[in-house]
N, CA and C atoms as a LAMMPS dump frame, in Angstrom:
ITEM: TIMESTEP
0
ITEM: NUMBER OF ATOMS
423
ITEM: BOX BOUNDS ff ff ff
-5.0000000000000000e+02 5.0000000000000000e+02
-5.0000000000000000e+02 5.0000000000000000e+02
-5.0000000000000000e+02 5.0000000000000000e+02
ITEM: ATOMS id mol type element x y z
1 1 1 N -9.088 -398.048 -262.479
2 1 2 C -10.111 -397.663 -263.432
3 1 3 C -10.488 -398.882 -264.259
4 2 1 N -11.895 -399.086 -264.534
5 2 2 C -12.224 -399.927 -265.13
6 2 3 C -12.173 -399.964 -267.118
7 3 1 N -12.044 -401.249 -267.327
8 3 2 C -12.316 -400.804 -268.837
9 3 3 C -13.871 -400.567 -269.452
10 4 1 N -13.705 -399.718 -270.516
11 4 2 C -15.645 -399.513 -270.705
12 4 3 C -16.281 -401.054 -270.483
13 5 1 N -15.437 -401.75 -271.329
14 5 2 C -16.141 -403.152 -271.568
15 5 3 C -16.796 -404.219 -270.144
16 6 1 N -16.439 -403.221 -269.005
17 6 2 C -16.573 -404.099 -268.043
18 6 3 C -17.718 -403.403 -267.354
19 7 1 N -17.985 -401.561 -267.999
20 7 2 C -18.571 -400.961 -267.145
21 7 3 C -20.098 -401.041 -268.203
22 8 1 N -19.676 -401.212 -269.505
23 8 2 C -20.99 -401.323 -270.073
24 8 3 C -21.307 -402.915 -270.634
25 9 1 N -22.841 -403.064 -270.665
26 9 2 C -23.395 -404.156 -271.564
27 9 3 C -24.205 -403.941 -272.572
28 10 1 N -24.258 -404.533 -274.193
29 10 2 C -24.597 -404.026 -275.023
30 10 3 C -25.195 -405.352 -275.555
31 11 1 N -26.713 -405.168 -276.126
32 11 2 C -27.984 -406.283 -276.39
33 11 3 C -28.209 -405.984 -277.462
34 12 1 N -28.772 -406.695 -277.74
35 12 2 C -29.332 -406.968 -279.234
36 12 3 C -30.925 -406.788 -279.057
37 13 1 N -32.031 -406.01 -279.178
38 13 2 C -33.427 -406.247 -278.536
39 13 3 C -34.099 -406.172 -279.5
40 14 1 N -33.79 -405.397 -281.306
41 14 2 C -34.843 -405.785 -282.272
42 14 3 C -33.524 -405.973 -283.27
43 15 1 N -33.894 -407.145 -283.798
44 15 2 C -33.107 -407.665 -285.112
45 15 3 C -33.214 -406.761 -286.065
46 16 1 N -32.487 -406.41 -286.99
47 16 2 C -32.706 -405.372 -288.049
48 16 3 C -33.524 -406.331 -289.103
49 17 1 N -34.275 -405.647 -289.344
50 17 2 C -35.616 -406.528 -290.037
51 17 3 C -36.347 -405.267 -290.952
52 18 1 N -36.756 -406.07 -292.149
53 18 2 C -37.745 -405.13 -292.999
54 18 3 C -38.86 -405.145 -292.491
55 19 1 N -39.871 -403.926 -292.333
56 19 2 C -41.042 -403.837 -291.806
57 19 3 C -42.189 -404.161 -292.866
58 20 1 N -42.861 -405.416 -292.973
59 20 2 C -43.451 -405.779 -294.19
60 20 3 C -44.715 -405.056 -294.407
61 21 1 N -45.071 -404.89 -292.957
62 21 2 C -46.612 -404.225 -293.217
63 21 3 C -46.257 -402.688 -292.006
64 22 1 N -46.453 -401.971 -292.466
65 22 2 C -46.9 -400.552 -291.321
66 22 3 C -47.491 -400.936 -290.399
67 23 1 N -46.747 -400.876 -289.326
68 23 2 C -47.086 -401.092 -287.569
69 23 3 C -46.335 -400.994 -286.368
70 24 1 N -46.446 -401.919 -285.692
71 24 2 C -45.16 -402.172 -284.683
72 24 3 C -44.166 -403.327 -284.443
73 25 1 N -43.209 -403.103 -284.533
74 25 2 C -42.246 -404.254 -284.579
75 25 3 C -41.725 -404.069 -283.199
76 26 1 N -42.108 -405.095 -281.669
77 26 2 C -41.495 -405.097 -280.413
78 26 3 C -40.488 -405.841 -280.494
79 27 1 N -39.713 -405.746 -279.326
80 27 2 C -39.053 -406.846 -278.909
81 27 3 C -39.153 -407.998 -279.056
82 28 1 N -38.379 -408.88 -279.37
83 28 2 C -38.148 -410.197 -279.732
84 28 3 C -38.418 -411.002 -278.402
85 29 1 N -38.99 -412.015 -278.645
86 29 2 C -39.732 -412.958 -277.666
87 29 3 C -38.058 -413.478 -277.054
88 30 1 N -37.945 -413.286 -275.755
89 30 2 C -36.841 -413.681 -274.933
90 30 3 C -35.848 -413.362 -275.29
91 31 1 N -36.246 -411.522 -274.993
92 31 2 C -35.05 -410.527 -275.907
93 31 3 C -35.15 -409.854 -274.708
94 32 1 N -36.535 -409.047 -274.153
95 32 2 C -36.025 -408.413 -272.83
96 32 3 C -35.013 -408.575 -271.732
97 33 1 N -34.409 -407.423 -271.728
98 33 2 C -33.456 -407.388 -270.768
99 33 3 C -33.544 -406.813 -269.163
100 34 1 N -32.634 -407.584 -268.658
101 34 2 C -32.999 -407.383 -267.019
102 34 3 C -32.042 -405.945 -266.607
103 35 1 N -32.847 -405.1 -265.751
104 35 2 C -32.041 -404.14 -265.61
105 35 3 C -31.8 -404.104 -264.108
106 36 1 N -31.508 -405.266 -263.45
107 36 2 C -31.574 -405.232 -261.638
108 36 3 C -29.861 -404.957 -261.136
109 37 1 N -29.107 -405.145 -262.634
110 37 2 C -27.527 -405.05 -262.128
111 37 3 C -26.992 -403.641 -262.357
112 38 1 N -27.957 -403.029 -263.144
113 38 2 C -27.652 -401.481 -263.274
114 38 3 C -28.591 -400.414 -263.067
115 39 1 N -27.685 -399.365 -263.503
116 39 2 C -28.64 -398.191 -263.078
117 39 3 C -29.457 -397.417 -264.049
118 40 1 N -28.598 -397.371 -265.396
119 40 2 C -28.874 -396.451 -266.318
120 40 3 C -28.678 -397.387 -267.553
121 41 1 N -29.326 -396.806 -268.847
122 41 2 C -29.548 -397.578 -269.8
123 41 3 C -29.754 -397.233 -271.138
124 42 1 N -29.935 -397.356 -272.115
125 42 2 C -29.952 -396.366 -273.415
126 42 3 C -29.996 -396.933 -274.284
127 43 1 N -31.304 -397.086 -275.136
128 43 2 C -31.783 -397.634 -276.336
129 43 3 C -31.678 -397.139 -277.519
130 44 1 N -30.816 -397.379 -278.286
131 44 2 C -30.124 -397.072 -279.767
132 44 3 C -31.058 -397.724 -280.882
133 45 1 N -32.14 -396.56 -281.318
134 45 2 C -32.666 -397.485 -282.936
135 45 3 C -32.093 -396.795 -283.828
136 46 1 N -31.95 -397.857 -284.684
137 46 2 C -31.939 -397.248 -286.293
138 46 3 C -33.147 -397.59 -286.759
139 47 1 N -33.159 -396.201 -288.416
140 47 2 C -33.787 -396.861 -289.343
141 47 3 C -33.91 -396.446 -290.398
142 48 1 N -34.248 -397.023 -291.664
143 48 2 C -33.833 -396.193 -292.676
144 48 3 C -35.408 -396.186 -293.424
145 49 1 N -35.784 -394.896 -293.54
146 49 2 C -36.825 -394.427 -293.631
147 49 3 C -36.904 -393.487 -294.988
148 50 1 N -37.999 -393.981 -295.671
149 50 2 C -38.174 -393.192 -296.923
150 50 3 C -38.753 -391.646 -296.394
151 51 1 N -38.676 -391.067 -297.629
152 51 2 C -39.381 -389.213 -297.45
153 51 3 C -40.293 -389.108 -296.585
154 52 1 N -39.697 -388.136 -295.387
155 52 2 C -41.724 -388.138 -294.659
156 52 3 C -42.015 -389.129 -293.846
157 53 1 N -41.213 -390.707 -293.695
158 53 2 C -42.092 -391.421 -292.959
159 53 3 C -41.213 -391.834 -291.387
160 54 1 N -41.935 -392.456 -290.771
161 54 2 C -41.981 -391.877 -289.454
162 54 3 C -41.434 -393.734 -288.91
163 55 1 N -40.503 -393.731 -287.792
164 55 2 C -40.493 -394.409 -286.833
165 55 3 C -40.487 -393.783 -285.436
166 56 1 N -41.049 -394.241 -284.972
167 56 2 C -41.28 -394.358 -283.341
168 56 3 C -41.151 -395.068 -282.165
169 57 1 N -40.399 -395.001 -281.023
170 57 2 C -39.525 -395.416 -280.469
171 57 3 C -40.479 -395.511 -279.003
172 58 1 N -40.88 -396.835 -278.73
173 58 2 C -41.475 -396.422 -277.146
174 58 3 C -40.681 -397.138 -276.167
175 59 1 N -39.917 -396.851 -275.235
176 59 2 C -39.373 -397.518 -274.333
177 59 3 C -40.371 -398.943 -273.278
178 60 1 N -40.506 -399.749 -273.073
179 60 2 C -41.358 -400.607 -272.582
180 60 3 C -40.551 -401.567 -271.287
181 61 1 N -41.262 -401.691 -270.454
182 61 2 C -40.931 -402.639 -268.998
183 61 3 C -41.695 -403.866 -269.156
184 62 1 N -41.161 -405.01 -268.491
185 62 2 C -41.644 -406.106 -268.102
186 62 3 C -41.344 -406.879 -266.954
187 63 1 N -41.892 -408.054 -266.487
188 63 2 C -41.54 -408.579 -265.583
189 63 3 C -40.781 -409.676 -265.757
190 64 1 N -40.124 -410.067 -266.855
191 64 2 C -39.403 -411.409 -267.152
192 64 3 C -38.915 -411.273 -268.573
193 65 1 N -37.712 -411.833 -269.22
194 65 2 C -37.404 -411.68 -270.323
195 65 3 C -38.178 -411.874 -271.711
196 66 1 N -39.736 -412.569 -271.309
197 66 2 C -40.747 -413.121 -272.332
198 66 3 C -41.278 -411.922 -272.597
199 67 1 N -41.058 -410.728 -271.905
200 67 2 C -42.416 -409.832 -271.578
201 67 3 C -43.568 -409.421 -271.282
202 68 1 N -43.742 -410.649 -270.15
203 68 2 C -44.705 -410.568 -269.295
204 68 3 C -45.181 -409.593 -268.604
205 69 1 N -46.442 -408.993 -269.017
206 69 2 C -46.796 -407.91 -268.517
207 69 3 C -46.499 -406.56 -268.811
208 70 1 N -45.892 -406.362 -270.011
209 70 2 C -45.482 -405.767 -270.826
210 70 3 C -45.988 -403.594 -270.802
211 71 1 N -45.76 -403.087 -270.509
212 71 2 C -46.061 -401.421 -270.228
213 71 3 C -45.597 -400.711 -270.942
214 72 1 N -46.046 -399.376 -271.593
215 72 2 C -45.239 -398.384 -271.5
216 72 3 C -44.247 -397.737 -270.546
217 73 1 N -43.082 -396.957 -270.593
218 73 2 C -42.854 -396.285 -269.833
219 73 3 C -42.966 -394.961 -270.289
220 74 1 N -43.314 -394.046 -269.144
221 74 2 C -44.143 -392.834 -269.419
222 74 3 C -43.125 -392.01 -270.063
223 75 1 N -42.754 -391.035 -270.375
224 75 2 C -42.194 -390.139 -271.179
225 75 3 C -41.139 -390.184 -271.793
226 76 1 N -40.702 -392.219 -271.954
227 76 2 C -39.638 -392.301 -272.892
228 76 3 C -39.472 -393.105 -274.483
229 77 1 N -40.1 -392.283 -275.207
230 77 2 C -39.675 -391.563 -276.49
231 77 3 C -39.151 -391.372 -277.417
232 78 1 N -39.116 -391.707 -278.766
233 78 2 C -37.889 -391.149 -279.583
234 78 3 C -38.762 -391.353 -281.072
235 79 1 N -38.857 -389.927 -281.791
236 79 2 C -39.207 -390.173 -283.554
237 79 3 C -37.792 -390.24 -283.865
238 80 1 N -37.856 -390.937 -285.099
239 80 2 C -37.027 -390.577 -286.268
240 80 3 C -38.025 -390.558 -287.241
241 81 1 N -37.663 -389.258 -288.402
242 81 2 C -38.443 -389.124 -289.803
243 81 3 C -36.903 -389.195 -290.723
244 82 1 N -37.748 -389.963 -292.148
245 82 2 C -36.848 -389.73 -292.889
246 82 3 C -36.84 -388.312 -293.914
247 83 1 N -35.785 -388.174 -294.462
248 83 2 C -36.096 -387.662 -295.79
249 83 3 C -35.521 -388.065 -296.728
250 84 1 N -35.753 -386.963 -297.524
251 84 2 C -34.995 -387.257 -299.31
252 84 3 C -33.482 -387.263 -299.408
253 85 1 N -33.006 -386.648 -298.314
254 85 2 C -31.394 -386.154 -298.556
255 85 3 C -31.079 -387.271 -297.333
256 86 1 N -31.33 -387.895 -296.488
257 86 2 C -31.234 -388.865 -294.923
258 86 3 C -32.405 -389.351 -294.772
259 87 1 N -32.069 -390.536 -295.454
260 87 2 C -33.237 -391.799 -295.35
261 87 3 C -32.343 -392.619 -293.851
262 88 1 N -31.341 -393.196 -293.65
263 88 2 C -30.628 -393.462 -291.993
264 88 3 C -30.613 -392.595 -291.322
265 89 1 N -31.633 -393.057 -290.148
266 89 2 C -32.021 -392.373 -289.231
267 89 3 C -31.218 -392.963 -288.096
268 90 1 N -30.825 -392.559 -286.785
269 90 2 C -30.849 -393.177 -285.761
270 90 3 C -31.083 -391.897 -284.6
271 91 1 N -31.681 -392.666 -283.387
272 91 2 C -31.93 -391.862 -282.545
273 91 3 C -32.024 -392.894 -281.128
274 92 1 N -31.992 -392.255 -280.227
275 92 2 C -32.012 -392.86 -278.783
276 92 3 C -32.878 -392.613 -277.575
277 93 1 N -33.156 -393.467 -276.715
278 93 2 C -33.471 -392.641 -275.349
279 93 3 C -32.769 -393.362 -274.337
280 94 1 N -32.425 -392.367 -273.302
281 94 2 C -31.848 -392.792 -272.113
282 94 3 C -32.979 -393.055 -270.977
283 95 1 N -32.41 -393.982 -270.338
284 95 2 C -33.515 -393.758 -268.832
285 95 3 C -32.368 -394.572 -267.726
286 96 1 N -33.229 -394.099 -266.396
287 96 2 C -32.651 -394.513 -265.507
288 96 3 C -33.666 -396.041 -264.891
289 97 1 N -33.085 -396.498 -264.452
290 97 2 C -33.507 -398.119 -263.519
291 97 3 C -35.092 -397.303 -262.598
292 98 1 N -34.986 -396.044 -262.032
293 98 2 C -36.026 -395.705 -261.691
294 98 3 C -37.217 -395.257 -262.046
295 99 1 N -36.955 -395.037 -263.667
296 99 2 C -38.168 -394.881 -264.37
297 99 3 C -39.153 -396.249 -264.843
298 100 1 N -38.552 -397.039 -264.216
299 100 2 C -39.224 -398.445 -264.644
300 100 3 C -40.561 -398.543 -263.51
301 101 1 N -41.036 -399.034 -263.886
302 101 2 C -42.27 -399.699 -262.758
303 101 3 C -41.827 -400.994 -261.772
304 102 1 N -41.081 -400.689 -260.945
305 102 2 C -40.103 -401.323 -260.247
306 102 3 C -41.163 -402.048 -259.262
307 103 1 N -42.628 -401.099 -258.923
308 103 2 C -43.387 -401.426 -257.931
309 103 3 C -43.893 -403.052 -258.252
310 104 1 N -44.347 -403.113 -259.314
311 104 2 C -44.618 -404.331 -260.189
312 104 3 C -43.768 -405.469 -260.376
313 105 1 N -42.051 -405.14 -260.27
314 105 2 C -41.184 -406.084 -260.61
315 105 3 C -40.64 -405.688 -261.939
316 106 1 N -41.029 -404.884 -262.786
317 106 2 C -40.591 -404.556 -263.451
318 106 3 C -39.621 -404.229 -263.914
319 107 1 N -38.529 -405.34 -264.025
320 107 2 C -36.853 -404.654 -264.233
321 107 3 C -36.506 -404.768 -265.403
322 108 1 N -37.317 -405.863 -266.474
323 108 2 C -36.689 -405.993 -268.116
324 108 3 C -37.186 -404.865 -268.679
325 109 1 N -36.345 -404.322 -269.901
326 109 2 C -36.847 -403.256 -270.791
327 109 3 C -36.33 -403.81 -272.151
328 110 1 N -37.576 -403.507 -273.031
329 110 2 C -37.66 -403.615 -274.494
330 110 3 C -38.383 -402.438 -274.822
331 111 1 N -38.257 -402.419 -276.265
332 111 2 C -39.15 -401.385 -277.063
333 111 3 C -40.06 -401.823 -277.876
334 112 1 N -41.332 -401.082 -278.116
335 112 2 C -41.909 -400.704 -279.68
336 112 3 C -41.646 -399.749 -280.749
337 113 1 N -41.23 -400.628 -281.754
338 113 2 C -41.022 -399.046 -282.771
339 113 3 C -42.067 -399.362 -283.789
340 114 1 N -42.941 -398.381 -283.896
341 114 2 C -43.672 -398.068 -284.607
342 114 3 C -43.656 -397.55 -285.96
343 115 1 N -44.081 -397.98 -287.223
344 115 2 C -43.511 -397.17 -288.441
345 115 3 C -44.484 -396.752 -289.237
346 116 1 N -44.848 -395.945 -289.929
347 116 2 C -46.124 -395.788 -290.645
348 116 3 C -45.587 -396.079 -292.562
349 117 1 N -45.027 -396.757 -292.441
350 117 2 C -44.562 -397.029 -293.971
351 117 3 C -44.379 -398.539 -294.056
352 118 1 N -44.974 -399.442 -295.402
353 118 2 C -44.262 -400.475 -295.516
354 118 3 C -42.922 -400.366 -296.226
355 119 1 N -42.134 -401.683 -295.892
356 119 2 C -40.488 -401.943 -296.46
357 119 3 C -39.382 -401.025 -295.574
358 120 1 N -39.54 -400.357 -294.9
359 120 2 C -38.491 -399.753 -294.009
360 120 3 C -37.984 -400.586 -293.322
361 121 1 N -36.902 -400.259 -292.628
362 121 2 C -36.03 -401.186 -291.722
363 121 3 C -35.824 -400.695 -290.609
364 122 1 N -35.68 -401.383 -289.796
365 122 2 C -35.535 -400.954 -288.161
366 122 3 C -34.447 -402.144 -287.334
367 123 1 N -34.224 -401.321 -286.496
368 123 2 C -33.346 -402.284 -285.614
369 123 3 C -33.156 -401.542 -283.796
370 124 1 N -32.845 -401.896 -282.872
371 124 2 C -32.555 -401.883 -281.97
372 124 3 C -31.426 -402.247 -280.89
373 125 1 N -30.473 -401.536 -280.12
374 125 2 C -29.679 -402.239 -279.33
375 125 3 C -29.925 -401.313 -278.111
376 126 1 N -29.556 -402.059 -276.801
377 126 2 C -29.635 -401.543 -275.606
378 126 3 C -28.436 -401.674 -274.779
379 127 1 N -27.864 -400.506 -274.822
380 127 2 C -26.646 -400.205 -273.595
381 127 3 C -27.267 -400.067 -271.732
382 128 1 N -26.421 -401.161 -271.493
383 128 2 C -26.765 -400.814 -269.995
384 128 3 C -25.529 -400.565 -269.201
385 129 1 N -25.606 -399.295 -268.26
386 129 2 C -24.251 -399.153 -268.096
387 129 3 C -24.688 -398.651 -266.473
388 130 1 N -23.62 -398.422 -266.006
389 130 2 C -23.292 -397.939 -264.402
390 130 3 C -24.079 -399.121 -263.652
391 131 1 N -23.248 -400.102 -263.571
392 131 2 C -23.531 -401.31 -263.419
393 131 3 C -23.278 -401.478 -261.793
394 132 1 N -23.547 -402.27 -261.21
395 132 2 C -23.533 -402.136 -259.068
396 132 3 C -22.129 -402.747 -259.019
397 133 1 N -21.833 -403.664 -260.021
398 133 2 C -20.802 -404.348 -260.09
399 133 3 C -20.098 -404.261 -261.226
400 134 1 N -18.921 -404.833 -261.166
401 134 2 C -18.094 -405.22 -262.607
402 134 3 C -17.326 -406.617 -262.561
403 135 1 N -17.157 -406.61 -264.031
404 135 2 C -16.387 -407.558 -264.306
405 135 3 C -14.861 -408.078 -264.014
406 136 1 N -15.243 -409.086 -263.258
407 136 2 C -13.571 -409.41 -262.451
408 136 3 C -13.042 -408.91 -261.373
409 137 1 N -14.351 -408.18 -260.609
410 137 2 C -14.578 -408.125 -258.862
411 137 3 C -14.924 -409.233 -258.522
412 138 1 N -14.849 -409.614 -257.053
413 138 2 C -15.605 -410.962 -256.362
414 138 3 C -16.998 -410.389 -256.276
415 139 1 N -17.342 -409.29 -256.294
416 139 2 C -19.066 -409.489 -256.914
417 139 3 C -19.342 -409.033 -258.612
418 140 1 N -18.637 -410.243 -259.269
419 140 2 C -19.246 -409.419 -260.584
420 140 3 C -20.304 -409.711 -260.935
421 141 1 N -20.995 -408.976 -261.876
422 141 2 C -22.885 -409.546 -262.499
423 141 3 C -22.329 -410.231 -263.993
């Protein structure tokens, strides 16, 4: 049996950052991640959100870690709202390696999170797990 640490990988894809103006804060320029060594994957935002206001979570594909060519992917998703009593929000989406636009080359995934408030904070990490290989096989990735 493997240890988690070998079966999962865990990224960094939006710096926790104050949102200065209401919009979208993507992925960090040579932040996308390649998803060709695994199968499945799962994007963890936080954010801490005043009364009422809204982040939004779009899962996104590319063809290279710059984000070249940059897409939605179709039905993956995630609000967080804050309130008065839970301003820290966090929420996730999972997807599989086949929801990507693979036809294209498409194996990196980043996000947009969207916020409709200034001064909120956001952040992002991406678990990639069920990996083809592991760590400290003669094929590890």
């Amino acid at each position: 049996m493997n240890d988690l640490n070998q079966e999962l990988r865990i990224d960094n894809i939006v710096s926790p950052q104050d949102v200065a103006v209401a919009g979208t804060v993507s992925t960090n320029t040579n932040m996308y991640r390649s998803m060709s060594k695994y199968r499945k994957g799962l994007i963890v935002i936080s954010g801490y959100l005043t009364n009422a206001k809204t982040a939004t979570g779009q899962l996104t594909c590319a063809s290279d870690a710059t984000g070249t060519g940059k897409a939605n992917v179709t039905s993956k998703t995630v609000i967080l709202t804050g309130t008065t009593a839970a301003q820290n929000q966090v929420g996730s989406i999972e997807f599989d390696v086949s929801d990507l636009d693979l036809t294209n080359n498409k194996y990196y995934v980043g996000i947009d999170i969207t916020t409709n408030q200034n001064g909120d904070d956001v952040a992002a990490i991406l678990i990639r797990g069920a990996a083809r290989y592991f760590e400290g096989s003669s094929m590890s990735i």
